[in-house]
Chimera marker file (.cmm) of the C-alpha trace (Angstrom):
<marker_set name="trace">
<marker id="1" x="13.001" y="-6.467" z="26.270" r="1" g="1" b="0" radius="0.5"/>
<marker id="2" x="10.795" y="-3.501" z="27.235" r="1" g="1" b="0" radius="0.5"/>
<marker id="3" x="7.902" y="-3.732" z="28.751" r="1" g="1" b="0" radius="0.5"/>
<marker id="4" x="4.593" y="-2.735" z="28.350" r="1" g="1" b="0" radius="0.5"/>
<marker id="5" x="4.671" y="0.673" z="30.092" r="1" g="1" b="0" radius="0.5"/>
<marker id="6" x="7.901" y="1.536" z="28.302" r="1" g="1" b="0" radius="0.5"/>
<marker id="7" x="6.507" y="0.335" z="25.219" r="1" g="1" b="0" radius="0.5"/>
<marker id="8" x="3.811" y="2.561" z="25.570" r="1" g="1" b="0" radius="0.5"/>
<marker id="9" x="5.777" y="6.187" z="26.219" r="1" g="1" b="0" radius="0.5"/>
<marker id="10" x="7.631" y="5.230" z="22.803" r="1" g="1" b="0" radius="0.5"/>
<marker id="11" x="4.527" y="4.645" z="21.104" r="1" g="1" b="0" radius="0.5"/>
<marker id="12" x="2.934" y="8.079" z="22.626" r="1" g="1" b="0" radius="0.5"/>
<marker id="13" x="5.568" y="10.516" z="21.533" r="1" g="1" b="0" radius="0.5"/>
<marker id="14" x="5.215" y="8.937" z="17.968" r="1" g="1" b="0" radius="0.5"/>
<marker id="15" x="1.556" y="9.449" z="18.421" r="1" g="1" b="0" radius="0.5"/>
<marker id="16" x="2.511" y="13.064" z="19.476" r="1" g="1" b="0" radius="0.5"/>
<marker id="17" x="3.898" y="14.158" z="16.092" r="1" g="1" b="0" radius="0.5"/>
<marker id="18" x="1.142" y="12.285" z="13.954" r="1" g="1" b="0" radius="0.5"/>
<marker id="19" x="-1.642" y="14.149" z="16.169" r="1" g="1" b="0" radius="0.5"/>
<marker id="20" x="0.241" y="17.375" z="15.103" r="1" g="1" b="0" radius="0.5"/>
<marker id="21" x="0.295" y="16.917" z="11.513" r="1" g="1" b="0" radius="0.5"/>
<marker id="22" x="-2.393" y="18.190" z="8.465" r="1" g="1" b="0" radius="0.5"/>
<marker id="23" x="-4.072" y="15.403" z="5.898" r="1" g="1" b="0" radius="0.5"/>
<marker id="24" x="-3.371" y="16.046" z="2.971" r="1" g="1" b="0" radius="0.5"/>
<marker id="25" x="-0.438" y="18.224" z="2.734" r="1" g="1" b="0" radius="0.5"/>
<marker id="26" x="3.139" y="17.709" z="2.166" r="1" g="1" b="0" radius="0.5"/>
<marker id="27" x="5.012" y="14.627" z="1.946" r="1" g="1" b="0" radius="0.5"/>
<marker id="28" x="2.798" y="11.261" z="1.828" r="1" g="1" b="0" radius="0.5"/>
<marker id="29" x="1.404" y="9.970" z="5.001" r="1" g="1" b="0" radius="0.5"/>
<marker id="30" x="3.775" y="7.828" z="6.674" r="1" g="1" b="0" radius="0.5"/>
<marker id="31" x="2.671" y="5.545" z="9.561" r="1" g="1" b="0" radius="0.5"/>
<marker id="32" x="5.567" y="5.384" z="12.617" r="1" g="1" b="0" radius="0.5"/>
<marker id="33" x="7.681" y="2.728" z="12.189" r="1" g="1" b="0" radius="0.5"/>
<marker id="34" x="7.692" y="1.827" z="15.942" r="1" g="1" b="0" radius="0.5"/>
<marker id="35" x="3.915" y="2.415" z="15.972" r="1" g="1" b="0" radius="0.5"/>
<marker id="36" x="4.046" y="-0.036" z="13.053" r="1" g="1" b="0" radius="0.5"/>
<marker id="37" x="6.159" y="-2.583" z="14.466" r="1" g="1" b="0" radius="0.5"/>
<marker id="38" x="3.826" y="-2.528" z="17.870" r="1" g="1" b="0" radius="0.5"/>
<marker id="39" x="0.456" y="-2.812" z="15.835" r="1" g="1" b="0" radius="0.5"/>
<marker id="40" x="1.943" y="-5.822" z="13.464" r="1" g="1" b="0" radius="0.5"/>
<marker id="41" x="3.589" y="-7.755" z="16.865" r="1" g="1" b="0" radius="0.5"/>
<marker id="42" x="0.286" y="-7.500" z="18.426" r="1" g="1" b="0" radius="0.5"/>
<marker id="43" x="-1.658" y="-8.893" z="15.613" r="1" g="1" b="0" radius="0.5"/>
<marker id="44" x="1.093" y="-11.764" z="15.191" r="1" g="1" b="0" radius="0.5"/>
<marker id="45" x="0.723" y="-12.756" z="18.735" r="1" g="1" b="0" radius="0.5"/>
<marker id="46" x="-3.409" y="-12.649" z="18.557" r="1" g="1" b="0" radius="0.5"/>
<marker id="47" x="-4.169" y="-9.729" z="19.772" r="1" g="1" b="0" radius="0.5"/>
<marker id="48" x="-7.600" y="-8.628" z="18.046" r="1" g="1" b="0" radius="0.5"/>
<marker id="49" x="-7.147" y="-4.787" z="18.539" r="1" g="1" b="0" radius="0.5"/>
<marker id="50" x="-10.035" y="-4.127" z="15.934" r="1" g="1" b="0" radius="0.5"/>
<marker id="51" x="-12.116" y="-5.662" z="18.169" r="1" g="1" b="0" radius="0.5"/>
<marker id="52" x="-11.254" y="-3.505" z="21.211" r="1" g="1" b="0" radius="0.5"/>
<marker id="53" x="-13.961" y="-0.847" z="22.362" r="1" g="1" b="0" radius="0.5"/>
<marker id="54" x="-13.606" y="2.067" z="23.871" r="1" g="1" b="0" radius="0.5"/>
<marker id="55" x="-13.596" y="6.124" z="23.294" r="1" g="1" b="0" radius="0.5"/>
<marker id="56" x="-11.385" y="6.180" z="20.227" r="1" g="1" b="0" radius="0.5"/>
<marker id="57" x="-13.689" y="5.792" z="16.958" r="1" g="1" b="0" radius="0.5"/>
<marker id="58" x="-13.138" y="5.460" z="13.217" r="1" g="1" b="0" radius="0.5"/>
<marker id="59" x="-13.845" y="7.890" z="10.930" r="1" g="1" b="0" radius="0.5"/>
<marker id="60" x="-13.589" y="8.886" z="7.649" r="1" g="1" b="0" radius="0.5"/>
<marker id="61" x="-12.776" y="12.387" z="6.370" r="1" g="1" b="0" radius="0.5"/>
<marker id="62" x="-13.678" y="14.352" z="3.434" r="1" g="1" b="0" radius="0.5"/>
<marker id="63" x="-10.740" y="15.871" z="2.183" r="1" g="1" b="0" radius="0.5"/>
<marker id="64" x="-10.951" y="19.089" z="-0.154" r="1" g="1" b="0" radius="0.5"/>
<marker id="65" x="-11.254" y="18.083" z="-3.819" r="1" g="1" b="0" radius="0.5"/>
<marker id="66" x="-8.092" y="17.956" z="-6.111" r="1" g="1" b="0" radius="0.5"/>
<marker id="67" x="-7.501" y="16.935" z="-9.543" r="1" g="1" b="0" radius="0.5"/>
<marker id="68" x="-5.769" y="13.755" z="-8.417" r="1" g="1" b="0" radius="0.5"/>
<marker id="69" x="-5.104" y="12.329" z="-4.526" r="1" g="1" b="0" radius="0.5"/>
<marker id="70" x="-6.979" y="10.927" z="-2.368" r="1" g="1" b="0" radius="0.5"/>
<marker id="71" x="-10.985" y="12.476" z="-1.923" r="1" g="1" b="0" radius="0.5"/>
<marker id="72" x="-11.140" y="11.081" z="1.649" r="1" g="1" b="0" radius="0.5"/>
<marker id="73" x="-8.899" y="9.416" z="4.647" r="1" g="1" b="0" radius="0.5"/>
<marker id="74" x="-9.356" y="7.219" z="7.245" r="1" g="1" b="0" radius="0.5"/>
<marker id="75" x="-8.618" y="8.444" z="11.014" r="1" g="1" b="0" radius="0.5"/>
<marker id="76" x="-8.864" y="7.839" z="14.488" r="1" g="1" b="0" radius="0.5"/>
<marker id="77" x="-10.841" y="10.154" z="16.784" r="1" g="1" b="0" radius="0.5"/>
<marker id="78" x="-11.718" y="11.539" z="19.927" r="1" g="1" b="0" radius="0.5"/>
<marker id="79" x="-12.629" y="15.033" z="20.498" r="1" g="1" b="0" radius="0.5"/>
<marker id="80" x="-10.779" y="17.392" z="18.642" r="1" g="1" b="0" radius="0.5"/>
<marker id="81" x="-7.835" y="14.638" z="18.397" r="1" g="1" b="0" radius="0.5"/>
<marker id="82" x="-7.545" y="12.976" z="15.051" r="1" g="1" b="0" radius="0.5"/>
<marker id="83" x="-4.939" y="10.745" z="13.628" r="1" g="1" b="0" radius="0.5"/>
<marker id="84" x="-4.691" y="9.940" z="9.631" r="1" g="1" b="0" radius="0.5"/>
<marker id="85" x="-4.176" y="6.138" z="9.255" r="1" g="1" b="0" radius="0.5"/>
<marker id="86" x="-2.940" y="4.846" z="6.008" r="1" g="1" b="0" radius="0.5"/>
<marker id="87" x="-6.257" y="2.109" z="5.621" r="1" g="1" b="0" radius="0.5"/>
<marker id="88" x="-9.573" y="2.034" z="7.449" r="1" g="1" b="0" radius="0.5"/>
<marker id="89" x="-7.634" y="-1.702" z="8.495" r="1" g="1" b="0" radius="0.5"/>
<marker id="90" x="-4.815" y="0.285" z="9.975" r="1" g="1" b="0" radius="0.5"/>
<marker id="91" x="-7.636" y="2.795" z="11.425" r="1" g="1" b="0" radius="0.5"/>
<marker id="92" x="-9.670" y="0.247" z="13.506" r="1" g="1" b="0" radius="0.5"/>
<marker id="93" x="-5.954" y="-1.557" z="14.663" r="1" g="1" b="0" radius="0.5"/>
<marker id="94" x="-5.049" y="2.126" z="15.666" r="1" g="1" b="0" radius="0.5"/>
<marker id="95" x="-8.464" y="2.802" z="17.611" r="1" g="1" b="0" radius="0.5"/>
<marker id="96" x="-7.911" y="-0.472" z="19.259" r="1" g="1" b="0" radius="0.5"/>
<marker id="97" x="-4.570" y="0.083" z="20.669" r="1" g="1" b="0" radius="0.5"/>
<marker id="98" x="-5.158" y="3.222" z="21.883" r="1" g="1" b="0" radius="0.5"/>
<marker id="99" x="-8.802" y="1.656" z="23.759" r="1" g="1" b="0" radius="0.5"/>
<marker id="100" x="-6.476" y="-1.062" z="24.781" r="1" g="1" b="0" radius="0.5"/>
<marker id="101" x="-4.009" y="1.105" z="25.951" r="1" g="1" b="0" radius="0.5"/>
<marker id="102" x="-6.583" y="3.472" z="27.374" r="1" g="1" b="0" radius="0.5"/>
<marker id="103" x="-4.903" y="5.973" z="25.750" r="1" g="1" b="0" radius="0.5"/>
<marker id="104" x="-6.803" y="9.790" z="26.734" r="1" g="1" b="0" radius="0.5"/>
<marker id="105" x="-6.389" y="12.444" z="24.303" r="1" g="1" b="0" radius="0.5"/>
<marker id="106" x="-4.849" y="14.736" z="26.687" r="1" g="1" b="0" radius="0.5"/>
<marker id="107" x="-1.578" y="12.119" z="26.205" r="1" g="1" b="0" radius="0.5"/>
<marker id="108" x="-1.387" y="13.380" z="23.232" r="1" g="1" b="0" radius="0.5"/>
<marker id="109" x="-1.335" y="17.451" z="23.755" r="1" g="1" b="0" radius="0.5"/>
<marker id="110" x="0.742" y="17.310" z="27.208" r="1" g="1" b="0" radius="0.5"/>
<marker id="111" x="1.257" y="21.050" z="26.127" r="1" g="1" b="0" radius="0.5"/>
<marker id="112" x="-2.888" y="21.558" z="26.457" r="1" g="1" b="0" radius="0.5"/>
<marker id="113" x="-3.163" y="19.658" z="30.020" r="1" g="1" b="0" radius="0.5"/>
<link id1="1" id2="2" r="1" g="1" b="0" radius="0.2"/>
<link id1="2" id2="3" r="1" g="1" b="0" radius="0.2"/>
<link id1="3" id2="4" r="1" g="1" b="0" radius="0.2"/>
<link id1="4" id2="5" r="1" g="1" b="0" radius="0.2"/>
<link id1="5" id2="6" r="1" g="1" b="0" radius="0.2"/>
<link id1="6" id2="7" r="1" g="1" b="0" radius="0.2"/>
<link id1="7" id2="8" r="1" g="1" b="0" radius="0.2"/>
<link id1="8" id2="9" r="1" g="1" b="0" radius="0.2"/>
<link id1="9" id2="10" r="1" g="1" b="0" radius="0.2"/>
<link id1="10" id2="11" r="1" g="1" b="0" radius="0.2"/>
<link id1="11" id2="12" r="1" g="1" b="0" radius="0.2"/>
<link id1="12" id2="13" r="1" g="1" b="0" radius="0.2"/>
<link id1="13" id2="14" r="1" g="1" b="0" radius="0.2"/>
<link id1="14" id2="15" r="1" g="1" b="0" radius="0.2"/>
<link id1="15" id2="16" r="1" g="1" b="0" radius="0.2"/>
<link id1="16" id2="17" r="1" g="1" b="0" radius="0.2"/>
<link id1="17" id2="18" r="1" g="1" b="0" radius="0.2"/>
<link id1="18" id2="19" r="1" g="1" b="0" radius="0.2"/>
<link id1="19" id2="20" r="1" g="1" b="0" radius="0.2"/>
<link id1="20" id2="21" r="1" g="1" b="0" radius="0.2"/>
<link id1="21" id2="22" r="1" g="1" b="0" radius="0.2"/>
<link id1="22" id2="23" r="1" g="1" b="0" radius="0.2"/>
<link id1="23" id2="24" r="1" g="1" b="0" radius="0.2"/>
<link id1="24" id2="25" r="1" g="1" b="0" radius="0.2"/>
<link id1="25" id2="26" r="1" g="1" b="0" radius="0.2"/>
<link id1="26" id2="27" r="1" g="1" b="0" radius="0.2"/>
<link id1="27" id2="28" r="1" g="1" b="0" radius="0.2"/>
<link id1="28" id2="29" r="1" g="1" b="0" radius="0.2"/>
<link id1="29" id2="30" r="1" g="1" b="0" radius="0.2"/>
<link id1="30" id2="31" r="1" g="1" b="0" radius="0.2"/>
<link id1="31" id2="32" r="1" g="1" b="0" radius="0.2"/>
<link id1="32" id2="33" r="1" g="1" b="0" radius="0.2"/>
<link id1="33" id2="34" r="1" g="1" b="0" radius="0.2"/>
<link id1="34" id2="35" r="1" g="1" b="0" radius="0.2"/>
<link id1="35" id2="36" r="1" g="1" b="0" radius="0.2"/>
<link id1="36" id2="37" r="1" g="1" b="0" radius="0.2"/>
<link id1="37" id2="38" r="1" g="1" b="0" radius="0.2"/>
<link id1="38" id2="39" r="1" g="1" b="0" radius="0.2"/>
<link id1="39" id2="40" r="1" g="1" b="0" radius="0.2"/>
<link id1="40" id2="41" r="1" g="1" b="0" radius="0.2"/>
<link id1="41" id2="42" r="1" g="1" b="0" radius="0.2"/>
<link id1="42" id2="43" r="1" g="1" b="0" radius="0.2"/>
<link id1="43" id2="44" r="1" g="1" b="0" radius="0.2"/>
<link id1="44" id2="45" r="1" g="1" b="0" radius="0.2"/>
<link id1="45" id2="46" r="1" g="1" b="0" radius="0.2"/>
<link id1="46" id2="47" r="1" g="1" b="0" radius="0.2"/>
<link id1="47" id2="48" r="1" g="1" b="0" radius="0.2"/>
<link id1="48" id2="49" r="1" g="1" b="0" radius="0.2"/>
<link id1="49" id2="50" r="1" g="1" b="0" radius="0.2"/>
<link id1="50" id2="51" r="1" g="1" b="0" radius="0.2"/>
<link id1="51" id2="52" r="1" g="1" b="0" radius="0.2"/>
<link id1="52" id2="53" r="1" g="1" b="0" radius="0.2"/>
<link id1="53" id2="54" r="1" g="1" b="0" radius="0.2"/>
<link id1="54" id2="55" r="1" g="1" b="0" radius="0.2"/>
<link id1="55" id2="56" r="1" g="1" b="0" radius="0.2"/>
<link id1="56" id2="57" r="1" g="1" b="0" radius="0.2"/>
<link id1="57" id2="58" r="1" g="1" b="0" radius="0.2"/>
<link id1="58" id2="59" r="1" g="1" b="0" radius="0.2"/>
<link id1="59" id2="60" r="1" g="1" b="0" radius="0.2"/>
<link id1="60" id2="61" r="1" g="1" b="0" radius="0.2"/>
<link id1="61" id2="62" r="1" g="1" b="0" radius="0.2"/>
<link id1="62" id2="63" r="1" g="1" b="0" radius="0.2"/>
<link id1="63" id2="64" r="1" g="1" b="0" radius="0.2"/>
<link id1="64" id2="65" r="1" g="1" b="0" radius="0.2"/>
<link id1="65" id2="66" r="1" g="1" b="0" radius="0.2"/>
<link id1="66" id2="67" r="1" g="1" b="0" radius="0.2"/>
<link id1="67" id2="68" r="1" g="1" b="0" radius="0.2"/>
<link id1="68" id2="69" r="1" g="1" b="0" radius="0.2"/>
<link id1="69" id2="70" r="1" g="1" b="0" radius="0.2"/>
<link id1="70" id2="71" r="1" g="1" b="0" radius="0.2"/>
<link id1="71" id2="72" r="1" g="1" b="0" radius="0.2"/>
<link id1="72" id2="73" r="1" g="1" b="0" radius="0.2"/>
<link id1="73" id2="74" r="1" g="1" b="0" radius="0.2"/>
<link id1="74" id2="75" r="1" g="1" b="0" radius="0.2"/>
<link id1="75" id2="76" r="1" g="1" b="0" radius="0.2"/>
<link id1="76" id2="77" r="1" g="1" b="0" radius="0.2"/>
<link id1="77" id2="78" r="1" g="1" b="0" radius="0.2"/>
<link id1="78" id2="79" r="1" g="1" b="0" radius="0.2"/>
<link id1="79" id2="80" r="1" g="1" b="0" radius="0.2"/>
<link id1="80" id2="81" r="1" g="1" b="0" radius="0.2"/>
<link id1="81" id2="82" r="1" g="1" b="0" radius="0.2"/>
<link id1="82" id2="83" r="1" g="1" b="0" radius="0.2"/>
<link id1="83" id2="84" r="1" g="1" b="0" radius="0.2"/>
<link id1="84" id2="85" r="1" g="1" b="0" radius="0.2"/>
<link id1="85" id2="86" r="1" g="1" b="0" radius="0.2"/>
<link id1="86" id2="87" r="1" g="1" b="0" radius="0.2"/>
<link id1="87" id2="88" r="1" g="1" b="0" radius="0.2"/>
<link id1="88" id2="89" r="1" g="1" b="0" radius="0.2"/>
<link id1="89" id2="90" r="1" g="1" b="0" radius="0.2"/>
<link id1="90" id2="91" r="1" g="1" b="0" radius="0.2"/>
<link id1="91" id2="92" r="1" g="1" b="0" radius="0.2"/>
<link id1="92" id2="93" r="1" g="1" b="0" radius="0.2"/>
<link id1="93" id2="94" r="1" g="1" b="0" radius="0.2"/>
<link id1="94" id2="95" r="1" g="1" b="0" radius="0.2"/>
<link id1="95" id2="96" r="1" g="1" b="0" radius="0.2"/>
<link id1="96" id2="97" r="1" g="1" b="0" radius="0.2"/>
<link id1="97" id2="98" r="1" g="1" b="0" radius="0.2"/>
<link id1="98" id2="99" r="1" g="1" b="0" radius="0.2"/>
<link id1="99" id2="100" r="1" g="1" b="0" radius="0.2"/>
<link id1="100" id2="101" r="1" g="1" b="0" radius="0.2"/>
<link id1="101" id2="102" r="1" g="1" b="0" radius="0.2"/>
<link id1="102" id2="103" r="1" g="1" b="0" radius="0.2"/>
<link id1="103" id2="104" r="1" g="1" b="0" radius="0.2"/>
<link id1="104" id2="105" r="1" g="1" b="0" radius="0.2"/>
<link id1="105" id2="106" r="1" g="1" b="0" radius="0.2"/>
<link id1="106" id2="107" r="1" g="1" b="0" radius="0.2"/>
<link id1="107" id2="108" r="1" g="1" b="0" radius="0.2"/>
<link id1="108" id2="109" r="1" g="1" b="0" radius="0.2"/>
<link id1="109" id2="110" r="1" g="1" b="0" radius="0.2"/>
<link id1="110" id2="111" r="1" g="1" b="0" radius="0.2"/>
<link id1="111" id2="112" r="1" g="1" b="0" radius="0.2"/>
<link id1="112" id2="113" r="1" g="1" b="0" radius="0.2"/>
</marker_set>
């Protein structure tokens, strides 16, 4: 079993590559599927990661109008780092892991820091 501090390295290298991408362009959003298995263990085992508070907010984005697709998107924010989430649900367990965490955005743009 891994533990938490490994755990969370794996989780910030998939957090990397979703921090890097562009809404709305491309192939469909895709959540991480270790980022996906983390968030769903955590909220099987009680953990109320909506309810954590910290510097990483929900948002929602306008996205440029289109005939068809989605007008807006949820994401996580802090700064100039955002990160699509596939809900807001998924949004708020995102922001929550990443105040639980304590997660800075300089994690996620080791090139920047």
């Amino acid at each position: 079993m891994l533990s938490r501090d490994e755990i969370r390295a794996l989780v910030i290298v998939e957090l990397r590559a979703m921090a890097a991408r562009t809404p709305g362009r491309g192939r469909p959003r895709r959540e991480p599927a270790g980022l996906r298995r983390v968030l769903d263990d955590l909220k099987q085992d009680g953990v109320d990661l909506p309810a954590m508070r910290g510097q990483w907010r929900v948002v929602v984005i306008d996205l440029p109008r289109r005939r068809s697709g989605p007008h807006s998107m949820p994401c996580v924010e802090r700064g100039n780092t955002q990160l699509f989430a596939a809900s807001e649900e998924r949004a708020r367990e995102l922001a929550g892991l990443l105040n639980w965490w304590e997660i800075g955005e300089d994690e996620l743009h080791p090139e920047t820091a």
